[in-house]
C-alpha positions as CSV (number, residue, x, y, z in Angstrom):
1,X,3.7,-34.7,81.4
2,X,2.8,-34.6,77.6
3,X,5.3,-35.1,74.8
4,X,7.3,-32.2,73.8
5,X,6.6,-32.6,70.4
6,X,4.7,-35.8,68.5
7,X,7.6,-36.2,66.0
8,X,10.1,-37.5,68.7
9,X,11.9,-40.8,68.4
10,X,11.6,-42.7,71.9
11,X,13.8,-45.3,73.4
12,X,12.2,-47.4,76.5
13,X,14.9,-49.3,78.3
14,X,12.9,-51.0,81.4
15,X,15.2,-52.6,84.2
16,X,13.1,-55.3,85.3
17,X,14.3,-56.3,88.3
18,X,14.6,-52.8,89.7
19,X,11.1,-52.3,89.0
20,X,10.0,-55.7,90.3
21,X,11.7,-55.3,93.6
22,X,10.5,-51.4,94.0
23,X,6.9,-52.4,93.4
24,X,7.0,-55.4,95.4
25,X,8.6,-54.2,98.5
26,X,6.5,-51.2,98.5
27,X,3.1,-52.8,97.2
28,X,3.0,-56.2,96.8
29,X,2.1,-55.7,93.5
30,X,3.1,-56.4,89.9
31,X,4.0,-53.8,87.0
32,X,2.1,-53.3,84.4
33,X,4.2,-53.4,81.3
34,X,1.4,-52.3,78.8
35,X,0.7,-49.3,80.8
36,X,4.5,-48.5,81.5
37,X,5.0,-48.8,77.5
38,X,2.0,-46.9,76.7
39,X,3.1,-43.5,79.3
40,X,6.4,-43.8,78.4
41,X,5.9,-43.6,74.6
42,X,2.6,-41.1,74.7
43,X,1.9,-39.8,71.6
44,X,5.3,-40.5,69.8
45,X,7.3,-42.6,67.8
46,X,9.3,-45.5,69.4
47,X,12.1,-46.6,68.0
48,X,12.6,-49.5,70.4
49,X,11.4,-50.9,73.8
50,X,14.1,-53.4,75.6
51,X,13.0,-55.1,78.9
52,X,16.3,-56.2,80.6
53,X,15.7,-59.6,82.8
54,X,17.3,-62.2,84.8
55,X,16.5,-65.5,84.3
56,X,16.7,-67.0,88.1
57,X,14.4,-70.3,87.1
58,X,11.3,-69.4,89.0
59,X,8.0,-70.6,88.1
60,X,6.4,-68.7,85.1
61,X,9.4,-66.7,84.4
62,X,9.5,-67.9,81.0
63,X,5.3,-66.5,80.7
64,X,6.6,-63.2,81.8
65,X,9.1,-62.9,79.3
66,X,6.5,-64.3,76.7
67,X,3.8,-61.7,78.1
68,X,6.2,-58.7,78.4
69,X,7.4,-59.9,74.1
70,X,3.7,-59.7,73.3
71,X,3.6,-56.1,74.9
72,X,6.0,-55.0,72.8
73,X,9.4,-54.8,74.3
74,X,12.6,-57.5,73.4
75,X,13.3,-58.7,75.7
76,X,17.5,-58.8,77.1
77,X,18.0,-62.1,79.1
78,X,20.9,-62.4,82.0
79,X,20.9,-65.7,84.0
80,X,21.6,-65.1,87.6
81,X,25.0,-66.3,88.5
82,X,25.8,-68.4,91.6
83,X,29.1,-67.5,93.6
84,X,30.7,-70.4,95.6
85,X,30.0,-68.7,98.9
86,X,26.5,-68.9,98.0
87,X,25.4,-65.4,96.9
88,X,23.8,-65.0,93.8
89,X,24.2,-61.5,91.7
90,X,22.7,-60.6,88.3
91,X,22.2,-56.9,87.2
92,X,21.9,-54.9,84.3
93,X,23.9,-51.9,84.4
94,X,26.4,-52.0,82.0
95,X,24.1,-53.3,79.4
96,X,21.3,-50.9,80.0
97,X,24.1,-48.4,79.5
98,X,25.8,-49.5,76.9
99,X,22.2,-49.2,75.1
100,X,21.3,-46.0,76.1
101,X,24.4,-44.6,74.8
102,X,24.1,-46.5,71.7
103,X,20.5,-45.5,71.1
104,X,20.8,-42.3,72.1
105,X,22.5,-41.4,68.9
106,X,19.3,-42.4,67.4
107,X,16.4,-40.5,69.3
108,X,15.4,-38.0,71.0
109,X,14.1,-39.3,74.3
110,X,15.5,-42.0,76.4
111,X,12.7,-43.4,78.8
112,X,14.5,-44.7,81.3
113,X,12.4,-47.1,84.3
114,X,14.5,-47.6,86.8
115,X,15.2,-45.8,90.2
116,X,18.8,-47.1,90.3
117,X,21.0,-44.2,91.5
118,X,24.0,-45.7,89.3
119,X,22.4,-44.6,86.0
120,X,22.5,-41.1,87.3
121,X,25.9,-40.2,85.3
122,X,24.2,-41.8,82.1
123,X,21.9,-39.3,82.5
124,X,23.9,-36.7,82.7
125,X,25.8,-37.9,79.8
126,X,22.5,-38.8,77.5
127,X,21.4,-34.6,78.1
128,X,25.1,-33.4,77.4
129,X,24.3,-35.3,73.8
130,X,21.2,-33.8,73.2
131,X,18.8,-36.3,74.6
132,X,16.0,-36.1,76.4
133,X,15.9,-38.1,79.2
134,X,13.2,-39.3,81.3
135,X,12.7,-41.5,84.0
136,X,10.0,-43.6,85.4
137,X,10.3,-45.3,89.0
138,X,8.9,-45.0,92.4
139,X,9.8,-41.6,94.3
140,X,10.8,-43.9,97.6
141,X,13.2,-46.1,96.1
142,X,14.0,-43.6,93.3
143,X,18.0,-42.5,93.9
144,X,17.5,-38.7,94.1
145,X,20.7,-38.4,92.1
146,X,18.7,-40.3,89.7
147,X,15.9,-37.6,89.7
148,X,18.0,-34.6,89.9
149,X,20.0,-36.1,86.8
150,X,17.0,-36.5,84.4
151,X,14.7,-34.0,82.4
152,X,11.5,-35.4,84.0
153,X,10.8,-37.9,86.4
154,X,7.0,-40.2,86.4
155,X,6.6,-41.1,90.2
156,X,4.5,-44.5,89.2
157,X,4.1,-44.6,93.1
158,X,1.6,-41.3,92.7
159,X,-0.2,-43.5,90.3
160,X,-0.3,-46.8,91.3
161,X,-3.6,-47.7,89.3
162,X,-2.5,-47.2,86.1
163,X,1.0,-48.3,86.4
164,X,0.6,-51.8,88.9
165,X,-1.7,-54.5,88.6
Protein backbone atom coordinates (compact mmCIF):
# COMPACT_ATOMS: atom_id res chain seq x y z
CA UNK A 1 0.00 0.00 0.00
CA UNK A 2 1.67 3.37 -0.84
CA UNK A 3 2.00 6.26 1.60
CA UNK A 4 -0.94 8.44 2.07
CA UNK A 5 0.97 11.41 1.62
CA UNK A 6 5.15 11.83 1.52
CA UNK A 7 5.12 14.46 4.26
CA UNK A 8 4.02 11.96 7.10
CA UNK A 9 6.17 11.47 10.21
CA UNK A 10 6.48 7.52 10.83
CA UNK A 11 7.16 5.66 13.95
CA UNK A 12 8.44 1.82 13.46
CA UNK A 13 8.20 -0.05 16.82
CA UNK A 14 9.33 -3.78 15.77
CA UNK A 15 8.69 -6.54 18.55
CA UNK A 16 11.42 -8.79 17.89
CA UNK A 17 10.62 -11.73 19.48
CA UNK A 18 7.09 -11.86 18.00
CA UNK A 19 8.46 -11.57 14.71
CA UNK A 20 11.31 -14.09 15.39
CA UNK A 21 9.01 -16.71 16.64
CA UNK A 22 6.22 -16.02 13.73
CA UNK A 23 8.83 -16.39 11.00
CA UNK A 24 10.56 -19.26 12.50
CA UNK A 25 7.75 -21.52 13.31
CA UNK A 26 6.16 -20.85 10.05
CA UNK A 27 9.45 -20.65 7.84
CA UNK A 28 12.43 -21.42 9.29
CA UNK A 29 13.62 -18.36 8.32
CA UNK A 30 15.05 -15.09 9.56
CA UNK A 31 13.57 -11.33 9.23
CA UNK A 32 14.88 -9.11 7.25
CA UNK A 33 15.22 -5.92 9.21
CA UNK A 34 16.48 -3.61 6.26
CA UNK A 35 13.58 -4.63 4.18
CA UNK A 36 10.99 -4.48 7.15
CA UNK A 37 12.41 -0.72 7.77
CA UNK A 38 12.43 0.16 4.29
CA UNK A 39 8.24 -0.96 3.63
CA UNK A 40 7.37 0.26 6.73
CA UNK A 41 8.83 3.85 6.13
CA UNK A 42 8.18 3.98 2.13
CA UNK A 43 8.51 7.24 0.91
CA UNK A 44 8.28 9.19 4.28
CA UNK A 45 9.86 10.67 6.99
CA UNK A 46 10.71 8.57 10.11
CA UNK A 47 10.99 10.02 13.10
CA UNK A 48 12.26 6.92 14.94
CA UNK A 49 12.67 3.09 14.42
CA UNK A 50 12.89 1.07 18.01
CA UNK A 51 13.59 -2.79 17.80
CA UNK A 52 12.43 -4.16 21.18
CA UNK A 53 14.72 -7.37 22.27
CA UNK A 54 15.39 -9.85 24.84
CA UNK A 55 18.69 -10.55 25.72
CA UNK A 56 18.44 -14.60 26.58
CA UNK A 57 22.49 -15.05 26.07
CA UNK A 58 22.46 -17.02 22.89
CA UNK A 59 25.20 -17.14 20.62
CA UNK A 60 25.51 -13.99 18.30
CA UNK A 61 22.79 -12.21 20.02
CA UNK A 62 24.94 -9.39 20.76
CA UNK A 63 25.70 -9.35 16.36
CA UNK A 64 21.99 -9.15 15.97
CA UNK A 65 21.57 -6.25 17.99
CA UNK A 66 24.80 -4.72 16.45
CA UNK A 67 23.34 -5.64 12.81
CA UNK A 68 19.71 -4.58 13.49
CA UNK A 69 21.67 -0.74 15.17
CA UNK A 70 23.53 -0.52 11.85
CA UNK A 71 20.01 -0.84 10.06
CA UNK A 72 18.77 1.81 11.62
CA UNK A 73 16.60 0.99 14.52
CA UNK A 74 17.75 1.47 18.60
CA UNK A 75 17.56 -0.92 19.78
CA UNK A 76 15.32 -1.57 23.51
CA UNK A 77 17.08 -4.38 25.51
CA UNK A 78 15.00 -6.72 28.15
CA UNK A 79 17.02 -9.65 29.68
CA UNK A 80 14.84 -12.73 30.00
CA UNK A 81 14.00 -13.40 33.56
CA UNK A 82 14.30 -16.81 35.22
CA UNK A 83 11.39 -17.84 37.68
CA UNK A 84 12.36 -20.40 40.45
CA UNK A 85 10.06 -23.03 39.01
CA UNK A 86 12.15 -22.82 36.02
CA UNK A 87 10.10 -20.86 33.41
CA UNK A 88 11.58 -18.09 31.81
CA UNK A 89 9.27 -14.92 30.58
CA UNK A 90 10.40 -11.73 28.87
CA UNK A 91 8.07 -9.59 26.72
CA UNK A 92 7.60 -6.28 25.53
CA UNK A 93 4.22 -5.11 25.87
CA UNK A 94 4.02 -2.50 28.21
CA UNK A 95 7.10 -0.83 26.78
CA UNK A 96 6.06 -1.13 23.12
CA UNK A 97 2.99 0.59 24.47
CA UNK A 98 4.08 2.97 26.47
CA UNK A 99 6.08 4.17 23.26
CA UNK A 100 3.43 4.18 20.89
CA UNK A 101 1.36 6.32 23.00
CA UNK A 102 4.28 8.47 23.63
CA UNK A 103 5.18 8.85 19.99
CA UNK A 104 2.08 8.98 18.78
CA UNK A 105 1.74 12.56 19.85
CA UNK A 106 4.51 13.09 17.52
CA UNK A 107 3.56 11.47 14.05
CA UNK A 108 1.29 10.53 11.97
CA UNK A 109 1.77 6.75 11.39
CA UNK A 110 2.65 4.18 13.93
CA UNK A 111 4.11 1.04 12.03
CA UNK A 112 3.56 -1.42 14.20
CA UNK A 113 5.33 -5.29 13.44
CA UNK A 114 3.93 -7.50 15.51
CA UNK A 115 0.88 -9.92 15.27
CA UNK A 116 0.32 -9.90 19.06
CA UNK A 117 -3.39 -9.69 19.67
CA UNK A 118 -2.73 -7.62 22.98
CA UNK A 119 -1.76 -4.43 21.12
CA UNK A 120 -5.08 -4.52 19.57
CA UNK A 121 -6.63 -1.87 22.19
CA UNK A 122 -3.44 0.36 21.40
CA UNK A 123 -4.62 0.45 18.23
CA UNK A 124 -7.69 1.35 18.77
CA UNK A 125 -6.53 3.99 20.99
CA UNK A 126 -3.48 5.31 18.61
CA UNK A 127 -6.65 5.97 15.63
CA UNK A 128 -9.02 7.63 18.30
CA UNK A 129 -5.82 10.25 18.49
CA UNK A 130 -5.48 10.70 15.08
CA UNK A 131 -2.87 8.28 14.15
CA UNK A 132 -2.43 6.21 11.62
CA UNK A 133 -1.75 2.88 12.38
CA UNK A 134 -0.39 0.14 10.52
CA UNK A 135 0.71 -3.22 11.18
CA UNK A 136 3.08 -5.60 9.70
CA UNK A 137 3.09 -9.42 10.76
CA UNK A 138 2.20 -12.77 9.28
CA UNK A 139 -1.65 -13.33 8.49
CA UNK A 140 -1.40 -16.95 10.42
CA UNK A 141 -0.11 -15.89 13.57
CA UNK A 142 -1.47 -12.30 13.16
CA UNK A 143 -4.33 -11.86 16.18
CA UNK A 144 -7.32 -10.97 13.95
CA UNK A 145 -8.26 -8.48 16.67
CA UNK A 146 -4.97 -7.10 15.76
CA UNK A 147 -5.94 -6.72 12.07
CA UNK A 148 -9.41 -5.59 12.52
CA UNK A 149 -7.94 -2.89 15.05
CA UNK A 150 -5.42 -1.21 12.58
CA UNK A 151 -5.71 1.04 9.36
CA UNK A 152 -3.83 -1.38 7.20
CA UNK A 153 -2.31 -4.55 7.76
CA UNK A 154 1.27 -5.92 5.42
CA UNK A 155 0.79 -9.81 5.51
CA UNK A 156 4.89 -10.33 5.21
CA UNK A 157 3.79 -14.07 4.90
CA UNK A 158 2.24 -13.05 1.18
CA UNK A 159 5.77 -11.79 0.62
CA UNK A 160 8.18 -13.84 2.04
CA UNK A 161 11.04 -12.80 -0.39
CA UNK A 162 11.29 -9.44 0.37
CA UNK A 163 10.63 -9.48 3.94
CA UNK A 164 12.77 -13.00 5.25
CA UNK A 165 16.03 -14.01 4.45
Amino acid sequence: MPPLHGSQRVAVLADSQNLYHSAHSRFSRNIDYTALLNNAVRDRELVRAIAYVIRADSPNEEDFFEAIEDIGFETKIKDIKTFADGSKKADWDVGISLDAVTLGEHVDVVALCSGDGDFSRLCSHLRHQGVRVEVFGFEGSTAEELIDAADSFVDMSAEQERFLL
